[in-house]
C-alpha positions in Angstrom: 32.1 34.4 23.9 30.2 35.6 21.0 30.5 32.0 19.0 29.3 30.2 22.2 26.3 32.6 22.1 25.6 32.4 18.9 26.1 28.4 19.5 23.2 28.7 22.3 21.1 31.0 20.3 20.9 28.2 16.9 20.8 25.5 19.8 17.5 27.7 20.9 16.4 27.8 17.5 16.9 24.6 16.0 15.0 23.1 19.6 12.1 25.5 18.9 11.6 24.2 15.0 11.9 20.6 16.2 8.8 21.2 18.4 6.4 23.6 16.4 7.7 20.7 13.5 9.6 22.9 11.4 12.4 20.2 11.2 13.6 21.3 7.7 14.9 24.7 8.8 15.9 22.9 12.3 18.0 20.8 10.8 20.5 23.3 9.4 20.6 25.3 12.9 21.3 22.1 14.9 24.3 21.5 12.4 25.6 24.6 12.6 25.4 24.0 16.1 26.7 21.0 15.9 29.9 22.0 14.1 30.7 25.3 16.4 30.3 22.3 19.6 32.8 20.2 18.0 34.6 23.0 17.2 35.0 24.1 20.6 35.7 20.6 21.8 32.4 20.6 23.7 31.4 17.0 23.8 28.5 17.5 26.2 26.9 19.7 24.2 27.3 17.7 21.0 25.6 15.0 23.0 22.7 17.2 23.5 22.7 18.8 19.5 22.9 15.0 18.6 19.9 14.1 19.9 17.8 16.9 18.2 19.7 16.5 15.1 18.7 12.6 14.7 14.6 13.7 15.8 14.8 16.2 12.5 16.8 13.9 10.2 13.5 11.2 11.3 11.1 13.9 10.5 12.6 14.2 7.2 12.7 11.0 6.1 16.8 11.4 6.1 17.4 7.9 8.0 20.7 7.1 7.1 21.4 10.5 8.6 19.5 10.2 11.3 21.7 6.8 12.3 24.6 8.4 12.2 23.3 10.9 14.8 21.6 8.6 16.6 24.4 6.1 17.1 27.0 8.8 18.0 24.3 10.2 20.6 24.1 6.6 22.1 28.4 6.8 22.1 28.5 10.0 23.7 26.0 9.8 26.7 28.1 6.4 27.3 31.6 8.5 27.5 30.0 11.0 29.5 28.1 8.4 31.8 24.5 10.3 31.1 22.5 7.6 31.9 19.2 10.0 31.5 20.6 11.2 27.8 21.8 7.6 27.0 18.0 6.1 27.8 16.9 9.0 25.6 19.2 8.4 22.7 18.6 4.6 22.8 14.8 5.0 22.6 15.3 7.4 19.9 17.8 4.7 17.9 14.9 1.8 18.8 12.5 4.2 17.1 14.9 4.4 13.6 15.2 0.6 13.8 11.8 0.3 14.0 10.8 2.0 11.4 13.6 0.6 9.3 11.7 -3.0 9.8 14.7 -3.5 11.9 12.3 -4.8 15.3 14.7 -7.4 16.7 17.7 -5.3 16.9 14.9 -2.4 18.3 13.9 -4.4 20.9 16.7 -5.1 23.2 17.5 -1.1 22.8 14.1 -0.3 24.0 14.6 -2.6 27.5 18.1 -1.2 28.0 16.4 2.5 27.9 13.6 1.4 30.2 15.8 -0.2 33.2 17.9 2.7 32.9 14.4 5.3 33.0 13.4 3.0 35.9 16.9 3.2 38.2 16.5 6.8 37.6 12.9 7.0 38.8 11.8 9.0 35.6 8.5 7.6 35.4 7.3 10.1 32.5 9.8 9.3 30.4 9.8 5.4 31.2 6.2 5.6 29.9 7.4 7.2 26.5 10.2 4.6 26.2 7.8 1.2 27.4 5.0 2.6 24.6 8.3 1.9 22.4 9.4 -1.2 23.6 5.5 -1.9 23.1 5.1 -0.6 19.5 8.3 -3.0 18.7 6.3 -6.3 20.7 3.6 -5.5 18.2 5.7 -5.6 15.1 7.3 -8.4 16.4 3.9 -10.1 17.2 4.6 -10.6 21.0 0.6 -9.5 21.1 0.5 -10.3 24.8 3.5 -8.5 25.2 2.5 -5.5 24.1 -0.5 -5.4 25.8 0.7 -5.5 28.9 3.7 -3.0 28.0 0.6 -0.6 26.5 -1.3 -1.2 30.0 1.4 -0.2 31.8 2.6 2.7 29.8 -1.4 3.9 30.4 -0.8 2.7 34.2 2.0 5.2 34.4 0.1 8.1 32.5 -2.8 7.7 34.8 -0.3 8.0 37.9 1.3 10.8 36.7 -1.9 12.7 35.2 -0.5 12.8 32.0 -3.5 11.2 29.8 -5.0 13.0 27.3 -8.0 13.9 28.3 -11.0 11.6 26.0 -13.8 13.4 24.2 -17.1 11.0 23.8 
């Protein structure tokens, strides 16, 4: 019991440096994490650390890492049939690739996460994944594309009152 709390608690803490961008120190919570779920044999919850764990190794410019995190998030939402975690962990992989110049192997990762957002009716998080799928049209030069990806991204934001608010 105490190792599963202590698993929760470095889950907590690793979630909480992600956000307030203290990936550095987040990284070695979510693979201590990491190693106590796998110890256990807890395959959901490695699916959940994974995800975390590939964000940080992104923020730290650790990409090869990061791929390896990514890709096994991708493998476990699909054994566990999370369709929501899978749509998450390919957007997340489409973002790597992207930045790894890799756009055409991005791109078709990017619509797989979107129909899945959409069947789920998840439009908030179908908005983060299409302003992916758009940032990939643009390095691809589908222009148009993009636009229209962008514009509905915006369309969804607008719908869901989710749009920055601008100043001037």
């Amino acid at each position: 019991f105490r190792r599963v709390l202590f698993r929760s608690a470095l889950f907590a803490a690793g979630q909480l440096g992600v956000l307030s961008g203290r990936t550095a120190g987040a990284l070695a919570w979510l693979e201590e994490c990491l190693a106590i779920a796998r110890e256990r044999g807890a395959t959901a919850i490695v699916g959940h650390v994974l995800q975390p764990l590939g964000v940080c190794c992104l923020a730290e410019q650790r990409l090869d890492l990061a791929a390896r995190y990514l890709h096994e998030s991708v493998a476990v939402a699909e054994q566990l049939g999370d369709r929501h975690d899978l749509a998450t962990a390919l957007n997340n992989l489409a973002a790597l690739l992207r930045r790894q110049g890799r756009f055409a192997e991005a791109y078709p990762l990017c619509q797989r996460a979107v129909a899945l957002l959409r069947e789920l009716e998840d439009p908030e998080n179908t908005g983060i994944c299409i302003v992916t799928l758009g940032m990939v049209a643009v390095s691809l030069g589908r222009l148009d594309e993009a636009d229209g990806l962008l514009q509905q991204a915006r369309g969804i934001a607008d719908a869901n009152g989710s749009r920055p608010i601008q100043v001037g």
